[in-house]
N, C-alpha and C positions, 0 to 999 in steps of 0.2 A: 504494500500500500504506500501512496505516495501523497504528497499534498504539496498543493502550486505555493511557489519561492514567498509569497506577497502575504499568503493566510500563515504559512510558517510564523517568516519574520512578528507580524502581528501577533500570533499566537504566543511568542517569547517572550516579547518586551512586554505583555500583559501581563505572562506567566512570572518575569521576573521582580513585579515589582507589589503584584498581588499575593501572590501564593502564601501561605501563612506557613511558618518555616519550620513548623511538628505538624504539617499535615498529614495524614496516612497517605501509603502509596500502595502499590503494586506492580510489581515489573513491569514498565511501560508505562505507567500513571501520566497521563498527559499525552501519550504516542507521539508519533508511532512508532509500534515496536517491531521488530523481525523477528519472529520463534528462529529462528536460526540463529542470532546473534543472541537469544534470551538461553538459548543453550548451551553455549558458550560459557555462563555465567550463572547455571542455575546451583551450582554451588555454596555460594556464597548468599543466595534465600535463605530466607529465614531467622532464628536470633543470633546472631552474630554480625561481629564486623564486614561490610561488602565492597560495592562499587558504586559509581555513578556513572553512565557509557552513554556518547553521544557520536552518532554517524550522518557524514553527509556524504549523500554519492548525488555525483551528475546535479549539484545544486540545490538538490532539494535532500532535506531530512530525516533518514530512513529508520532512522534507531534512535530512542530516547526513552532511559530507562533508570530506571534505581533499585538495586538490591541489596538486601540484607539492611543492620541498621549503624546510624550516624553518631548514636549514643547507649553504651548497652547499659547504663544505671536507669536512664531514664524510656528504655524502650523505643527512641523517636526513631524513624524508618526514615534510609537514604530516598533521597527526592530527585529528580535533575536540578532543582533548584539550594538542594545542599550546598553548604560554601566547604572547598576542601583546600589542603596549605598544598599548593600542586610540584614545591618541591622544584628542582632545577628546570622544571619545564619555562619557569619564571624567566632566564636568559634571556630568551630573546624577544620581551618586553622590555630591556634593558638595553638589549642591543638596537632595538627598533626606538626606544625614546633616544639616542645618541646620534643616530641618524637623521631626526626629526629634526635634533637640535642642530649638529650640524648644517641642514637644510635653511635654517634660521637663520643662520651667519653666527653662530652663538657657538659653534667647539668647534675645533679643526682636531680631527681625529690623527693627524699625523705631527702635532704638537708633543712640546716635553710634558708629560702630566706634572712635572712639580712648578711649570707654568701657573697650573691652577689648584696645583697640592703643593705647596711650596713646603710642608712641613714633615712630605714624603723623604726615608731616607735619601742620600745621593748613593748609591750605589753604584759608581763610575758607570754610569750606561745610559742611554736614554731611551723609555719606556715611555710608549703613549696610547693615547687611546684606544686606537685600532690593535695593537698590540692586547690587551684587557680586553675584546672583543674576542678574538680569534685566540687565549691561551697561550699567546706565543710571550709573555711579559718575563716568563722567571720567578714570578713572582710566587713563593711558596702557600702552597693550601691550608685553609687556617683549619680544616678539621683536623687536619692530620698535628698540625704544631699545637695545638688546642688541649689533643689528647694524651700528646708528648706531653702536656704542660699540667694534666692531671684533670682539665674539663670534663665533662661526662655532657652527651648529648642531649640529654634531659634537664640540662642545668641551663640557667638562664643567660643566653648569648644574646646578646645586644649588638646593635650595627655600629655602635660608639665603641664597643668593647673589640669588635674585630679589628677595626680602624689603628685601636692602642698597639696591638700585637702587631699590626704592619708596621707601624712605624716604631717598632723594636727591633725589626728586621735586620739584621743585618750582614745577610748577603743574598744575592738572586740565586738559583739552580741552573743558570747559562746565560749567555750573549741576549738580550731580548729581541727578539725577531729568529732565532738560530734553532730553535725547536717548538714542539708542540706539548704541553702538559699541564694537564686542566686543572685549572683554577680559581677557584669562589673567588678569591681572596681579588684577584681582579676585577671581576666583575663585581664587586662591592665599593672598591675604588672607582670603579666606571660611577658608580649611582653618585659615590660625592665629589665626584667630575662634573659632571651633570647639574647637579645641585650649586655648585659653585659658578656654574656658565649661566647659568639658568636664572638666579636669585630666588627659588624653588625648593620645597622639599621635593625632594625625589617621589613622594607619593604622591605632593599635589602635581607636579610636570605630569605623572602617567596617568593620572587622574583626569586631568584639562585637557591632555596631546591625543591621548588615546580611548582611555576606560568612557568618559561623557560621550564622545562624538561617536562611539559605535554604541552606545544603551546599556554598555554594560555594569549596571545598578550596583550587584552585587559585589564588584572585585573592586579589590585595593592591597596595594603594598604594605604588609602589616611592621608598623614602625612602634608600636607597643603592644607587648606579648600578654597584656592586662586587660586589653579592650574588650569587648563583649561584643560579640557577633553574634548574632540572632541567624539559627539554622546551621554554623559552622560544626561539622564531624567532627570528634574526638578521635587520635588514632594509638592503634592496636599490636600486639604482637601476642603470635603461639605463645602460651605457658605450660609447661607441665605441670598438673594438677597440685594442690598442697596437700597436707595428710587428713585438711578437715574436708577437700573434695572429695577425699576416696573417699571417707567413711558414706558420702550419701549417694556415691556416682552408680548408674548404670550402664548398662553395656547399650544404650539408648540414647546418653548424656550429651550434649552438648559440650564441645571442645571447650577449654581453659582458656582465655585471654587476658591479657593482663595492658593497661591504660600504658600509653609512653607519651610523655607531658610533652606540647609542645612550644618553649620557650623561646624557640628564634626569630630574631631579626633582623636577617640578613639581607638586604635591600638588594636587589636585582640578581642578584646571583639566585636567591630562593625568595620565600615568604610573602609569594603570589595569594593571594585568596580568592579563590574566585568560583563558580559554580560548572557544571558543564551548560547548564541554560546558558550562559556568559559568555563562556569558550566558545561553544557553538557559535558568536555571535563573529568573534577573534578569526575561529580557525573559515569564515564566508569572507573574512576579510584579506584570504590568500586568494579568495574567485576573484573581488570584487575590488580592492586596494580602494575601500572609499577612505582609510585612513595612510597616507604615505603616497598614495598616487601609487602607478604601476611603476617608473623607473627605482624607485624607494622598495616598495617590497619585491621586486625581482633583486633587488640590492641585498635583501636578507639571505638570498641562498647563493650569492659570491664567496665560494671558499675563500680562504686564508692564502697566503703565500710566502715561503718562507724565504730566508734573504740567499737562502742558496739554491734558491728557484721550484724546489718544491712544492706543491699544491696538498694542503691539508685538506681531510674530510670535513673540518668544521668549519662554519660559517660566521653566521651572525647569530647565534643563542640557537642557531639549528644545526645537527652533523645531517649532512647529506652521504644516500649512497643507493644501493639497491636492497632489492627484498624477492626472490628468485625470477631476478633478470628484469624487474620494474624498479625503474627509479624512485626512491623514494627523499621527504627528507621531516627532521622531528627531533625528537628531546625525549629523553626520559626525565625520570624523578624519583627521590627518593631520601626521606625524612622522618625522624621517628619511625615510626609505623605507618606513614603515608608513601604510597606509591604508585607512580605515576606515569603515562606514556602518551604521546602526541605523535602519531605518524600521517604523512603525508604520500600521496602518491600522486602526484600533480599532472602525469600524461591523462591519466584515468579519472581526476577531479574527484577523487574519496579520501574524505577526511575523516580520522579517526582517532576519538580521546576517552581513555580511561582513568577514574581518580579510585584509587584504594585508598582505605583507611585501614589497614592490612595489612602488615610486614611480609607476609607469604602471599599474597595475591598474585604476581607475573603478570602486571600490566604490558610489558613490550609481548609476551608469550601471548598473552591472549588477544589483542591488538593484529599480531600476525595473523591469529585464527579469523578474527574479523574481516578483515581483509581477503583472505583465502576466501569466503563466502560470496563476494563478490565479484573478485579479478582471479578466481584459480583457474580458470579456463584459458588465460592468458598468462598464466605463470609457469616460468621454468621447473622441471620437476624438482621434489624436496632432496633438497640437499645433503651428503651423509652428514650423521655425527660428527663435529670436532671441535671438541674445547678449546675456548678463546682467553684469552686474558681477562677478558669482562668476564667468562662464566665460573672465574676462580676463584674463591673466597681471596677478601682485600690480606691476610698473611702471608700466601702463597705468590702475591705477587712482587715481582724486581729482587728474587730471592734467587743467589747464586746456589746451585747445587751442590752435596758434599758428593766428592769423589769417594765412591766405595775402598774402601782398604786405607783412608788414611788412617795415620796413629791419632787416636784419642789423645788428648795433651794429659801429662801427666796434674796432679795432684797441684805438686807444689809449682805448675807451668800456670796453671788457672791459679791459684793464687795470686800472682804475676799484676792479674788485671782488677786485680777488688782494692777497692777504695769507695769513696765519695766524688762523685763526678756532676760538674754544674753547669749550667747552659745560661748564659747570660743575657740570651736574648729573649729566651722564656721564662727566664728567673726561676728556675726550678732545678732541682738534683736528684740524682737518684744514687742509691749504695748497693753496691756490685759487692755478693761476698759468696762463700757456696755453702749451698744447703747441706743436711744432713747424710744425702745421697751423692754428695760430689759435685753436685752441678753447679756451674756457675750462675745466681738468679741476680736481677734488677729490680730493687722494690724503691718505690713514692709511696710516699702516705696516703694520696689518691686512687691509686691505678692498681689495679693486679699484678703481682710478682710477676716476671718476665724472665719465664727459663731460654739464656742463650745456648743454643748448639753449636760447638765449631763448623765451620764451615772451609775455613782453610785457614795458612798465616794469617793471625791477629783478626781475622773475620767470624763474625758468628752470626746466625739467624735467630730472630726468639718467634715465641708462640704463640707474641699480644701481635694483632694486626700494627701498630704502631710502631714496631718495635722489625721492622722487616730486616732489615740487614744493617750489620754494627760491624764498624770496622776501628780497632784501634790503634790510635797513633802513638808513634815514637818518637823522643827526642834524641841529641846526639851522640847521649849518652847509652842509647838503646832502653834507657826504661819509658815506661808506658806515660804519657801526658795530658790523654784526652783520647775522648770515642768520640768517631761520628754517626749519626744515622741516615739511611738513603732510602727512600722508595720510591713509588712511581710521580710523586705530585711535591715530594722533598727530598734534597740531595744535600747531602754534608754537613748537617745540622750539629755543630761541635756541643760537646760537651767537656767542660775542660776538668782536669782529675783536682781537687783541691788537697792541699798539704797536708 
């Protein structure tokens, strides 16, 4: 079932500003729905955490639905008009308000950002905007240094508070323009770029530039993690049961969830709020460019390019590529327990968006399947099996292997490397000593012990995702002076041994 472009549009912007935001739903509440796409996702019915899925093919609206629910204390059912935190999909709202602005005569995206960040370290390099668009800056990812520094994702992160950590910074992970390696922590510098060209909070620019002129009611930049949104999901994660579930559970039961707080404010990188009724509003505005004109958003999917002529898959807050043999291009997401996917396949005009409030959901996963329902008659056959870096838990990646047969370091060799070691630029330490059974572990008074494995000379891997690969240094005297940590999004982050 289909309905003309004109009763759609009307049908939303009624939907979006009337709807009452604990309304009862049912799969498709409002339509229309595809049993096909409703199958996809019958899973997630019923009382527990779900989705909110919206499709558009060939212009018109074919899927619009909510499953499961948005609040499990208070029972309220996902709606299409739920407001969910959509997580990195938020990019390139970011990327699209910097180009507006540039269009304005208001940023030049190939300026020095301490132009208009003057307070930004100087890190002998010069980093700018377009660089913080496309990941190519150096500029280290604040989840990772966050976690090094004892944060916990459920703790209250502020966009003032990422800000501080940049500008503690004190070194880049490469040349800026000379690689690729994704980074919040830019795209949050992009927002107080913006803000600074602009005389704008960053929420009210995407507010005025973008969210008002397409009706989209419901979305805004969330710049306090306090506010009260009426309709907004709580999101979720598996738990395994406690011992006062078992005593009452059946083999009948309803799965274990357990709340993961969502404290972020991380402007344009994440902490988008928005509905799919909203999105939907967004993703007609790749058919229709009434926000940005068409040379503007054909500008959002211009990869990147690197200075040694390279063409990256990311774009403008979108990776582009394929999806078996269809060009596609989109964003995932992924926050607390929210998670999120936006794919695009723009030969075939189908747009497709799912928001979890689910830490196990597979929004990209189930996105594909959508998709398949409509363009698999034109898709390359499925592809084999083959694990990718993305499908690897975040520990296992940028992690050198141990060579089989090397010697375990003796006793008193790991001794060698324990002490107190301090990172000055996160202000934090951690003590290196070995446990009971020999091992050499890393404890803060934050974070979980962190058992390191040798890995080779002075290198070890540990077993906290944060902790990926440790490599110790040596001074001239050949004793130990400091570790550093490396992984995919931070490189060489020292930590110096104290006396």
């Amino acid at each position: 079932m289909t309905i003309p472009t004109s009763i759609a549009l009307a049908t939303l912007a009624a939907l979006s500003t009337t709807l009452p935001a604990c309304a009862p739903t049912s799969p498709g509440s409002g339509g229309p729905t595809d049993p096909r796409v409703d199958a996809i996702f019958a899973d997630l019915r019923g009382d527990r955490p779900g989705a909110a899925v919206g499709v558009l093919f060939e212009g018109e609206i074919v899927h619009r639905a909510g499953y499961g629910l948005a609040n499990l204390d208070h029972g309220v059912p996902i709606t299409p008009a739920t407001v969910f935190d959509i997580a990195s999909i938020s990019k390139q709202f970011g990327a699209m308000a910097a180009l507006l602005l540039e269009a304005e005569s208001g940023l030049d995206l190939d300026a020095d950002v301490r132009e208009y960040v003057p307070e930004l370290p100087d890190f002998g390099a010069t980093i700018t905007p377009r660089h913080l668009i496309h990941h190519t800056s150096g500029l280290r990812d604040w989840p990772h240094t966050m976690a090094l520094a004892g944060v916990e994702f459920t703790d209250v992160i502020s966009f003032e508070k990422i800000l501080r950590m940049l500008h503690n910074q004190q070194a880049i992970n490469f040349p800026p323009g000379s690689e690729y390696a994704y980074s919040n922590t830019g795209y949050n510098l992009l927002a107080r770029v913006i803000e600074v060209r602009s005389g704008m909070t960053f929420r009210e620019y995407t507010h005025s530039r973008i969210f008002a002129p397409l009706g989209m009611t419901r979305t805004h930049f969330s710049d306090d993690y306090t506010e009260v949104v009426r309709g907004r999901a709580e999101s979720y994660a598996p738990a395994p049961p406690t011992p006062a579930d078992t005593t009452t559970m059946s083999d009948s039961a309803p799965p274990a969830f357990r709340r993961q707080p969502d404290q972020l404010t991380a402007l344009a990188s994440s902490s988008l709020h928005t509905s799919i009724d909203d999105f939907i509003l967004w993703m007609r505005n790749y058919e229709t460019a009434e926000v940005g004109g068409e040379a503007l958003v054909e500008t959002m999917r211009r990869r990147g390019i690197l200075t040694g002529g390279d063409t990256i898959s990311y774009a403008h807050g979108l990776s582009v590529g394929t999806y078996r043999g269809l060009p596609t291009f989109g964003h995932g997401g992924s926050w607390v327990g929210f998670r999120t996917n936006f794919t695009r396949f723009p030969e075939q005009n189908l747009s497709i968006a799912v928001f979890c409030n689910v830490s196990d959901c597979d929004p990209a996963g189930r996105a594909r399947q959508v998709a398949e329902v409509y363009l698999g008659e034109l898709m390359e056959p499925v592809p084999e099996p083959n694990e990718t870096a993305e499908q690897r838990p975040a520990a296992e990646l940028d992690v050198p292997e141990s060579r089989p047969g090397r010697p375990r370091p003796t006793t008193a060799q790991l001794q060698e490397y324990t002490g107190t070691y301090r990172s000055p630029e996160l202000d934090s330490s951690y003590k290196l000593a070995l446990d009971a059974d020999g091992r050499l572990v890393a404890t803060h008074w934050r974070n979980a012990p962190t058992i390191l494995t040798p890995a080779g000379p002075d290198t070890f891997t540990g077993d906290q995702w944060f902790f990926p690969r440790v490599r110790f240094v040596r001074g001239d005297a050949g004793r130990i002076t400091a570790f550093t940590v490396t992984g995919g999004r931070v490189r060489d982050l020292i930590f110096e041994r104290l006396p």
